[in-house]
C-alpha positions, 0 to 999 in steps of 0.5 A: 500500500502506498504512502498517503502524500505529504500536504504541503502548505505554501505560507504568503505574509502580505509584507516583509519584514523591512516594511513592517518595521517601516510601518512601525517606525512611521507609527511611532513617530505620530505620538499617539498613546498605547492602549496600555500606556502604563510604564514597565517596570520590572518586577524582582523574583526571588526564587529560594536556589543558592543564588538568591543570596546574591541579590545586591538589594539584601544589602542596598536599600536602594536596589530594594526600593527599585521596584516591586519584589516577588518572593516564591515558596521558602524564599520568604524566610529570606526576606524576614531574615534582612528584615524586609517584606516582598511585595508579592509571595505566590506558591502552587505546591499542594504540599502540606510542607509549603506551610512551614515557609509563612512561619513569618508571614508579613502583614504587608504582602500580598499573598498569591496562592494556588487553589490546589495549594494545602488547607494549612498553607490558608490556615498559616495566612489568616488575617493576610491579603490572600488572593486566589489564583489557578492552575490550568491541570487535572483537578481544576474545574471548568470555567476558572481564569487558568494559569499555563502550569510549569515544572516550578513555582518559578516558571508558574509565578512567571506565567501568572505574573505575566497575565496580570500585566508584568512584562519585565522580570529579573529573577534570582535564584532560579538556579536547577543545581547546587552551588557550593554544595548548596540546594536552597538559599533558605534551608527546606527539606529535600526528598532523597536525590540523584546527583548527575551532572550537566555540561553546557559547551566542549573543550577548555570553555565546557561547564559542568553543573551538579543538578538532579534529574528533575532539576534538569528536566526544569532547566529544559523546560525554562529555556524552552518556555523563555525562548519564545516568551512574549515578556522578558526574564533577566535570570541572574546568578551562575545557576544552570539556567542562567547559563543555559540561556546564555549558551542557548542550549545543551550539547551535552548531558550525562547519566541518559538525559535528553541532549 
């Protein structure tokens, strides 16, 4: 039996991109308002890898007062640590131990919770602003305003913020790996691991990273999703993700991961 034959789409655009640029550049020289003319700030994620120690704005108040800040799941203790209040706090974990992270909860932010997260976490935030938002996944019913989910609370909080209008972000720790042997920059219990390691580039310019399976798969799934973002996300630090998106790809893997 033979083969049905492939279907070949012949795609037209009406213009190149030189007068569709042109066009733009005309239209921008008219003056005339955006329909969202608000300005873009960025919005400060502090994510609880090893990185996250290394924001400058634990230490500088005036890198703290920049702009609004988003603490994600045990990152928190960092901020009551420095005597500080993130402007935001989210977590989408249905563990009961996401909890144990509001055992200092200040008054002052507001706290962006998942539905699926655990009874105790609603519980621990009595009294706070809490808003409720949702994760488009088995389980969530019909008809709520969803979420695209991720592998992390960071690359969900992303999508979340994302949808509430912020365009620009700078995070921190969101590394996938250990850092001097760290997992976390606030300790929290981790479930028993498997160390592997990922190696971005060849020769004398090759980086090795400690990371896990999972992890790895989260670096993946990050520089996939912020490849083709229509926001943009300045990732700092010497994390695996920083790197990857700086290297725009992995080359090369151990322990059976996918290259």
């Amino acid at each position: 039996m033979s083969e049905a034959p492939g279907v070949h789409f012949d795609t037209q655009v009406p213009a190149d991109s030189s007068t569709i640029a042109s066009n733009i550049r005309h239209t921008l020289s008219l003056g005339l308002r955006d329909i969202d003319d608000e300005p873009l700030e960025t919005l400060t994620v502090i994510a609880n890898g090893p990185s996250a120690l290394d924001w400058p704005g634990w230490t500088d108040p005036a890198v703290a007062a920049r702009g609004p800040t988003l603490a994600l799941n045990g990152a928190l203790r960092l901020f009551a640590q420095h005597g500080m209040a993130p402007t935001y706090w989210a977590a989408c974990d249905p563990q009961d131990i996401v909890a144990k992270f509001l055992e200092v909860a200040p008054s002052s932010t507001q706290y962006l919770v998942a539905s699926k997260c655990h009874a105790d976490v609603f519980a621990a935030l009595a009294g706070r602003d809490v808003r409720l938002w949702h994760v488009d996944e088995d389980g969530t019913p019909p008809g709520l305003r969803t979420v695209q989910p991720s592998s992390s609370i960071t690359g969900t909080a992303l999508a979340l913020m994302r949808a509430l209008g912020w365009r620009k972000f700078e995070v921190w720790g969101w590394d996938a790996c250990f850092i001097d042997g760290m997992d976390h920059a606030a300790p929290q219990p981790i479930a028993p691991i498997n160390v592997v390691t990922v190696v971005l580039g060849d020769g004398p310019d090759a980086k090795g990273f400690h990371t896990t399976p999972t992890w790895a798969h989260e670096a993946e799934g990050a520089w996939k999703r912020l490849w083709g973002a229509d926001y943009t996300v300045d990732v700092r630090g010497p994390g695996l993700i920083a790197e990857m998106l700086r290297f725009q790809g992995v080359t090369k893997q151990s322990e059976g991961l996918a290259a």
